[in-house]
C-alpha positions in Angstrom: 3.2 13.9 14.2 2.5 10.6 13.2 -0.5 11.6 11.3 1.2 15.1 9.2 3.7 11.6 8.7 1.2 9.2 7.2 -0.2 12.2 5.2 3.0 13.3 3.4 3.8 9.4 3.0 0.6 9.5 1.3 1.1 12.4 -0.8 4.4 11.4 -1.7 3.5 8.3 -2.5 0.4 9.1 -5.1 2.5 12.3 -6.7 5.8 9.2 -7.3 3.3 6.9 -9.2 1.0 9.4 -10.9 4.2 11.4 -12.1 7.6 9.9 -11.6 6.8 6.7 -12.3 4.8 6.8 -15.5 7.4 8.3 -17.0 9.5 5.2 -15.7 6.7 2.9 -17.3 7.6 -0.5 -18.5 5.3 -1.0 -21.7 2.8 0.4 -19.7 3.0 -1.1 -16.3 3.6 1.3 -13.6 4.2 0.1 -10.0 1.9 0.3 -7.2 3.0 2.5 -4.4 0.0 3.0 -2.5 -0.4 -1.0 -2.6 3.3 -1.0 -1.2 2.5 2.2 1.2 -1.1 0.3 3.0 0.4 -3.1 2.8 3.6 -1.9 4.7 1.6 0.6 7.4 -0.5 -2.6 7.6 1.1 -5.5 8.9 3.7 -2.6 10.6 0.9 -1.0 12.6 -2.3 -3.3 12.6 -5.7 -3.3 11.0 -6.6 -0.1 12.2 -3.8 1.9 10.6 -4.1 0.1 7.6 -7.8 0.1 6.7 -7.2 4.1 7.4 -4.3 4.3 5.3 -5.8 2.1 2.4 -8.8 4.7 2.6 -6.8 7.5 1.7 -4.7 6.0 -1.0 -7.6 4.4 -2.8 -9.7 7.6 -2.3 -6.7 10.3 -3.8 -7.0 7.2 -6.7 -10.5 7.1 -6.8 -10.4 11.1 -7.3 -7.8 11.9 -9.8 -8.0 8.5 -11.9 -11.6 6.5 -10.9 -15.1 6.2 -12.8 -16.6 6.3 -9.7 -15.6 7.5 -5.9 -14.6 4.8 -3.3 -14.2 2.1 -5.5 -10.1 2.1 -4.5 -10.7 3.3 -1.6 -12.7 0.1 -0.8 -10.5 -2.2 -2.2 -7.2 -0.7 -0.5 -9.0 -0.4 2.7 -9.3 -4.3 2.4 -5.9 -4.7 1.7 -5.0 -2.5 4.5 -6.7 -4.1 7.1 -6.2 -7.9 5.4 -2.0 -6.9 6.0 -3.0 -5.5 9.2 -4.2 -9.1 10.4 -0.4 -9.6 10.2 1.0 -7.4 12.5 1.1 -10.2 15.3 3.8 -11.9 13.1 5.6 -8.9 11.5 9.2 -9.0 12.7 11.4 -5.8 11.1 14.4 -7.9 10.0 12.5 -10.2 8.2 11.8 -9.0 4.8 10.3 -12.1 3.2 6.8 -11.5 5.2 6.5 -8.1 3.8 7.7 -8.9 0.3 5.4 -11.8 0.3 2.3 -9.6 1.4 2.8 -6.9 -1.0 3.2 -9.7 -4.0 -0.2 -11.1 -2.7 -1.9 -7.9 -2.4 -0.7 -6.4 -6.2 -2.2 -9.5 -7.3 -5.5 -9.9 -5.4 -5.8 -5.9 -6.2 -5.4 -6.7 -10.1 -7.9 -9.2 -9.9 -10.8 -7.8 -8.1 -9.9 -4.7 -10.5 -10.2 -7.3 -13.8 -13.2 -9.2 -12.3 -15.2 -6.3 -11.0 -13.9 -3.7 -14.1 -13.7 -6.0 -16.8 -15.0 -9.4 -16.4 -18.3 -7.8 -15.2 -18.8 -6.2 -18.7 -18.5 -9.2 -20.8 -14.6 -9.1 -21.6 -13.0 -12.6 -20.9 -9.8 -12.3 -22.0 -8.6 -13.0 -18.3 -5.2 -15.0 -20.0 -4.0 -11.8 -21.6 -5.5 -9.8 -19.1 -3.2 -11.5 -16.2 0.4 -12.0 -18.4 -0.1 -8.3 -19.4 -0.7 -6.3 -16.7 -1.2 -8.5 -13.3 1.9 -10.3 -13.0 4.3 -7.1 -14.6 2.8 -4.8 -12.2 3.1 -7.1 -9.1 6.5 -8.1 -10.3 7.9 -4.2 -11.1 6.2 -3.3 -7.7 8.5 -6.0 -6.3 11.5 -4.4 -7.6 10.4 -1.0 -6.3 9.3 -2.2 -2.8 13.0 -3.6 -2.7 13.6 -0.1 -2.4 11.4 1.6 -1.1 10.3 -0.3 2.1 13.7 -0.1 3.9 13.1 3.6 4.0 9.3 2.8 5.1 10.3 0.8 7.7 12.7 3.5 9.2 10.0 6.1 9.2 7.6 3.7 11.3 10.9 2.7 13.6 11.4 6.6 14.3 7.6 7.4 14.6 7.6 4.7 17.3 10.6 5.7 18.8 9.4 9.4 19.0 6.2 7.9 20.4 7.7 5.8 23.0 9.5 8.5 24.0 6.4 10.3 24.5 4.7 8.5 26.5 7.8 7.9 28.9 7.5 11.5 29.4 3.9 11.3 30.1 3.7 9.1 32.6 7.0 10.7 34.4 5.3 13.9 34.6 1.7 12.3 35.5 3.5 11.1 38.6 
């Protein structure tokens, strides 16, 4: 269950920004809901389940919008197992850890996209580069991960719930 889950997520997710969202574009900038999607699954579920999760978000990326394959996927698999690293700290009612790591990992993504995409080829404009596109995507991904996440965060509560309940089962009937 949890993976048909993660997979819809996932869908749901890259159909939102690829569709919904550009048409919601400010000047341009268009959040990042598969940054807020492995960040979240991240530091909710470990490194595991992120690095997986970044994997498929930067790959559907990678297919339908990259120059060459796994280049998202690599750097969302990163971020996905970076967030996971927080898991051990993650508390659910505390939203500044969460809103904090996505921030961070919008930004680290926008700059290992400008050095590695841009910088790389000889264009140094890194000043316009960052107060044009880094720092309005990370801050309208912000906005949207306001809204969002609660309803992340309630899928992973009921996934574990259902999960828990599971295994309950399990080891009743095992006995």
């Amino acid at each position: 269950m949890r993976k048909l889950m993660m997979a819809v997520l996932i869908l749901l997710g890259f159909l939102l920004q690829s569709t919904v969202f550009r048409s919601l574009a400010f000047a341009g900038i268009v959040p990042n809901l598969l940054i807020i999607l492995t960040a979240s699954f991240g530091f909710m579920r470990g490194e595991k389940e992120g690095l997986l999760i970044g994997f498929f978000c930067g790959l559907l990326q990678d297919i339908f919008f990259g120059d060459m394959l796994g280049f998202y996927a690599l750097i969302l698999m990163y971020t996905g197992y970076l967030n996971g690293k927080f898991s051990r700290i993650f508390y659910p009612e505390d939203i500044k850890l969460p809103i904090g790591l996505i921030i961070l990992s919008d930004l680290s993504y926008g700059m290992i996209c400008y050095i590695l995409l841009f910088l790389l080829r000889g264009r140094f404009d890194f000043p316009y580069y960052f107060v044009s596109l880094i720092l309005p995507e990370a801050i309208y991904t912000t906005i949207v991960t306001m809204l969002f996440y609660p309803a992340i965060l309630k899928i992973n509560e009921r996934l574990e719930t259902r999960e828990r309940r599971i295994m309950i089962q399990f080891r009743a009937s095992s006995k």
